[in-house]
N, C-alpha and C positions, 0 to 999 in steps of 0.2 A: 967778395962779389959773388962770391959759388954758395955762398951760406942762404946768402939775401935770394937768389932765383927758385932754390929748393924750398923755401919758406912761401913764396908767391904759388909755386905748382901745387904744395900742400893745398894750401886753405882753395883754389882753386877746384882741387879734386874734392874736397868737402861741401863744398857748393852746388856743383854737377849733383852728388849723389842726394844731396837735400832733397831736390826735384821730381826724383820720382816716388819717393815717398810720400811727400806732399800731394802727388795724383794719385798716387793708390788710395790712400784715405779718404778720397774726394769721393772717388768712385763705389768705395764701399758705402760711404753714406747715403748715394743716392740711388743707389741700385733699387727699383721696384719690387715689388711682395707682392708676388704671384698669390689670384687667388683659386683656390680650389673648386673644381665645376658641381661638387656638391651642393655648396654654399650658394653659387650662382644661380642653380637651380631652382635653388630654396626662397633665396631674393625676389627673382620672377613670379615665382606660384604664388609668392606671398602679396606682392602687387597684384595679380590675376585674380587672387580671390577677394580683397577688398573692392575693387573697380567692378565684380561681379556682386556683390554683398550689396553693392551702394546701388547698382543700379535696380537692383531687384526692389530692393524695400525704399530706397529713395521716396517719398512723396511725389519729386518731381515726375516721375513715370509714371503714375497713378493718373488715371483721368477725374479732372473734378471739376469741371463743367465745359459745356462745347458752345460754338458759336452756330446761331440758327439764322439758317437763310430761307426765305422765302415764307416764313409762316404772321400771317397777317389776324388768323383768328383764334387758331390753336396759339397757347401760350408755348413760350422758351420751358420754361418749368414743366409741363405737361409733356412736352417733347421729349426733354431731357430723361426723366424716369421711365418714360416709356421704351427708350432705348437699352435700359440697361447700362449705359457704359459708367454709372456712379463708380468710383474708386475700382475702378478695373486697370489694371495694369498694359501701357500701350501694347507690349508683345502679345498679350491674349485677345484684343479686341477683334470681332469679327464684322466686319463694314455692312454685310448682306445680310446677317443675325440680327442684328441689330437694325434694319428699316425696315425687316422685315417684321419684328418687333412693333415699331407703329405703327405699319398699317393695319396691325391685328389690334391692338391696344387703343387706337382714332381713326373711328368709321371716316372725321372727316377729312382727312391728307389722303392724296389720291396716289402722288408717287412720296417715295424719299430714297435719299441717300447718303452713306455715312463712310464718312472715311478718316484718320488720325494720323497727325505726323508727330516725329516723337520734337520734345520729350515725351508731350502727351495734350498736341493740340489738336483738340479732334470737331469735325466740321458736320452738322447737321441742315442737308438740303432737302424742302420738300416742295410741292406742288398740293395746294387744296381745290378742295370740291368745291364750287360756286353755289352759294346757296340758290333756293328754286323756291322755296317757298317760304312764308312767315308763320310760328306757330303759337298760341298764347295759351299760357297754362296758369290760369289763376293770377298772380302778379308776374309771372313771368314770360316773358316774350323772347322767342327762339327762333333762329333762323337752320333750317334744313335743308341738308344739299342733297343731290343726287341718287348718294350713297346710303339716305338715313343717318347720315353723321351730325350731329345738334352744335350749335355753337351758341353764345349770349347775343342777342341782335342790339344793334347800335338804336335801331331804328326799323320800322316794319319794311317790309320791302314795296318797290312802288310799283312794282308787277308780281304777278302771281298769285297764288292760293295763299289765303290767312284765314284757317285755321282754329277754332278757338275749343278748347276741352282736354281730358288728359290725354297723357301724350303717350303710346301707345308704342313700349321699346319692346327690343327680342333679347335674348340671351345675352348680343353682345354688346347690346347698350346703343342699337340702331333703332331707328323706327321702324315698323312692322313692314316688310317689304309689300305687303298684301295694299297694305293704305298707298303706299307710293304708287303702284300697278293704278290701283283706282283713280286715282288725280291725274294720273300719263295718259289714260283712257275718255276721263271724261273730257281732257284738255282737247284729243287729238279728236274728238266726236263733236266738235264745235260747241262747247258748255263755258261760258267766260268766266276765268279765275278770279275767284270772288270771294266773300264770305262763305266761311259753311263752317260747321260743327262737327265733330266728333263726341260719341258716345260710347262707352265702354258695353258690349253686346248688341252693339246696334252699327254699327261702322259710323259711315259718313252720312250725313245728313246736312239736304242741299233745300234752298228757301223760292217755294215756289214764288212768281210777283203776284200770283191771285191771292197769296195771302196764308199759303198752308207749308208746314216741312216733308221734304220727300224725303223718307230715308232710303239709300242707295246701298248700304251695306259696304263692303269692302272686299277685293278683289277682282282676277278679271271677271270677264260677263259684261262690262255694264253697259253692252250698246244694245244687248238684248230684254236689259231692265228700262232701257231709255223707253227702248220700244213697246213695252208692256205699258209703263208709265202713259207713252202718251196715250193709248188708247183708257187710259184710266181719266184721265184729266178732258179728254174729249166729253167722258160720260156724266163727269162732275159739273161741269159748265155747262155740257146741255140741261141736266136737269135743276142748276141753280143750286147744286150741294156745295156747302161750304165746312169741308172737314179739318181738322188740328192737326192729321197729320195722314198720308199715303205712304206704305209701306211696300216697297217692291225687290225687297232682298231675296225676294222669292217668288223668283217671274210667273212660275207654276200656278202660285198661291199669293197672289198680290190682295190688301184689304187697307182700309181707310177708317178713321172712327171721327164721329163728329162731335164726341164729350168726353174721351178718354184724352190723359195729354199723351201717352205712350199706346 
């Protein structure tokens, strides 16, 4: 009976001690691998400069075309290039560089305004000039605002001056502020917007109803040319002159011819 108890305790004691071997081993296998803050480092920067790579040269951050509001006669295309912002990258774009850009580039936008949100949606508002008058230039018929800024006319306009002869731009591709002064003058001097012509060395030139062209020249002055004029036109009617044309661009020096066409 003492053999059989001591046989039981053995293998008993061998059991117990199985156990904690069996967890030691557990534990060694699954102990974590520390990494080193080098290498961490290194993982970081190395994300940091691809997320920076991509967004620099990405296409997506590039501007390549804007949405235009408010322009009814200026085209989206004409806007567009005139702002600059083709393939400019959203973080460089400058909102006020840029309308500032067209109003220098289209006499005819009065205001604008440009702003971009990324990736690189960028939004173009403007306000244009109304046009004021019709102008024809050979087969082509232009409507003119304010500003001297030209745009293609749908249709002539059903008020104002129309215009007919070359068309008479400055440097920056406006009409001659001098001709607009003259039409604002003659309008506000009670003279009805009407027919009248333009002449290259001769300004503006207005059709009397007796039958002859008065030419008026261009710029201010012209209520002191009205006033020469009439006493010119007084003299022609009294005496029954019927001339081709009255010239008073030059109130000093006013003359008339009755077989010249100029």
């Amino acid at each position: 009976m003492a053999t059989t108890k001591k046989k039981q305790h053995k293998k008993k004691d061998r059991y117990e001690r199985s156990v904690p071997l069996a967890w030691g081993q557990w534990r060694t296998i699954s102990k974590p691998i520390a990494l080193e803050p080098v290498w961490l480092l290194a993982a970081c920067g190395a994300i940091l400069l691809s997320l920076v790579l991509w967004f620099s040269f990405s296409p997506r951050f590039h501007v390549a075309d804007a949405q235009v509001i408010g322009a009814s006669r200026v085209s989206s295309e004409a806007l567009f290039a005139a702002s600059g912002l083709a393939q400019r990258h959203v973080l460089f774009v400058n909102g006020r560089a840029a309308a500032k850009d067209i109003l220098t580039a289209l006499p005819s936008v009065r205001e604008a305004k440009v702003y971009c949100l990324l990736p690189a949606d960028c939004v173009i508002s403007i306000v244009e000039w109304e046009p004021v008058l019709t102008w024809q230039t050979g087969q082509e018929t232009l409507w003119v605002d304010a500003a001297g800024g030209t745009s293609v006319a749908l249709q002539p306009l059903e008020s104002g001056w129309r215009i007919n002869g070359p068309l008479p731009l400055d440097d920056a591709g406006r009409v001659e502020r001098e001709v607009l002064i003259s039409l604002a003058e003659l309008t506000q001097l009670g003279i009805q917007p009407g027919e009248a012509a333009y002449r290259l060395g001769r300004g503006l030139v207005l059709n009397d109803p007796a039958g002859w062209r008065v030419v008026v020249g261009q710029g201010a002055g012209m209520e002191e040319r009205l006033q020469v004029y009439a006493t010119v036109r007084e003299h022609l009617l009294a005496e029954g002159v019927q001339p081709t044309f009255v010239d008073v661009r030059f109130p000093d020096a006013p003359y008339y011819s009755e077989t010249s066409e100029w």
